[in-house]
N, C-alpha and C positions, 0 to 999 in steps of 0.2 A: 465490271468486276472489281477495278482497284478504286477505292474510295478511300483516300488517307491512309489512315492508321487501320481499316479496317477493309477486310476480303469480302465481299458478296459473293456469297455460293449460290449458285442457280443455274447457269447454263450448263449443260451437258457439252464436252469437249469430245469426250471417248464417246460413243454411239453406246447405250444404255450399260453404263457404266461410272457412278457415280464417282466410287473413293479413288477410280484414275483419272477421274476429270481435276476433283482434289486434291491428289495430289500434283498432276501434272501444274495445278495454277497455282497452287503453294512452292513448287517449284522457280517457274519462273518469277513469281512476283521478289521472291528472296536471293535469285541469281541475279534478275537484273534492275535490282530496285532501284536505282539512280537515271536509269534510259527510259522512260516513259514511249516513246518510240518504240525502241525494241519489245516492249511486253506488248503494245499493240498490236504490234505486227507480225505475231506469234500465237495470239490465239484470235479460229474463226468461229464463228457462230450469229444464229440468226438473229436481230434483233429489229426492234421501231417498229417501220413498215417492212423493212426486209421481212421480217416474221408472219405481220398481220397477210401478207401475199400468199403466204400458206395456207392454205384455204384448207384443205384437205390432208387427214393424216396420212394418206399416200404422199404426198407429196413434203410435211415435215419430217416423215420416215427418212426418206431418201435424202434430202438434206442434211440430215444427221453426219451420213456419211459422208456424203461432199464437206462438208465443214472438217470433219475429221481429217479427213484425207489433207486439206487446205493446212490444217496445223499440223499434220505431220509434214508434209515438206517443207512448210517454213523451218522446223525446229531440227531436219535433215542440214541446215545451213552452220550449223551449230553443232560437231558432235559432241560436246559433253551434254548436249539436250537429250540426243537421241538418245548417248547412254544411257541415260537415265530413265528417259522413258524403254530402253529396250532392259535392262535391268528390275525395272519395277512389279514389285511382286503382287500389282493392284492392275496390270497389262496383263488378261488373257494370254495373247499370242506370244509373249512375251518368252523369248528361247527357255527362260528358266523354270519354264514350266513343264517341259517337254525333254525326255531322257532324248540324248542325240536330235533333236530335232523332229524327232519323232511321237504320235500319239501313244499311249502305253495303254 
């Protein structure tokens, strides 16, 4: 994803949810732009051979979420991450989207 001076958008981080994937990795790259490490270790997703093992889109389906899942609790280690991510108005689930927590 992080290539210099330049972002690679492609992987899906959110499960079919682009502009939070977006922004989620526009996020980190700009919080922790000096820790190479830490951006690593914060966002999962399938790639190389890890990907080509997906044989079947039942099984990239669900990987989706497992990955997803995998960078939300990395980025739960962090809360001005998760702020952010629970704040973002590109997160469905996202409390602010919901009067009281509730479906309207």
């Amino acid at each position: 994803i992080f290539d210099g001076d330049q972002i690679n958008l492609g992987p899906i981080i959110v499960f079919s949810n682009v502009s939070c994937s977006a922004a989620l990795i526009a996020y980190i790259e700009s919080t922790f732009e000096d820790d190479e490490e830490m951006r690593n270790n914060l966002l999962y997703f399938a790639r190389g051979k890890e990907y080509t093992k997906l044989n079947t889109n039942t099984m990239r389906f669900f990987s989706q979420f497992y990955y997803q899942n995998k960078t939300f609790k990395a980025l739960r280690a962090y809360p001005p991450a998760m702020e952010f991510v629970m704040n973002s108005r590109t997160l469905l689930d996202a409390p602010c989207h919901h009067r009281f927590g509730t479906f309207d």
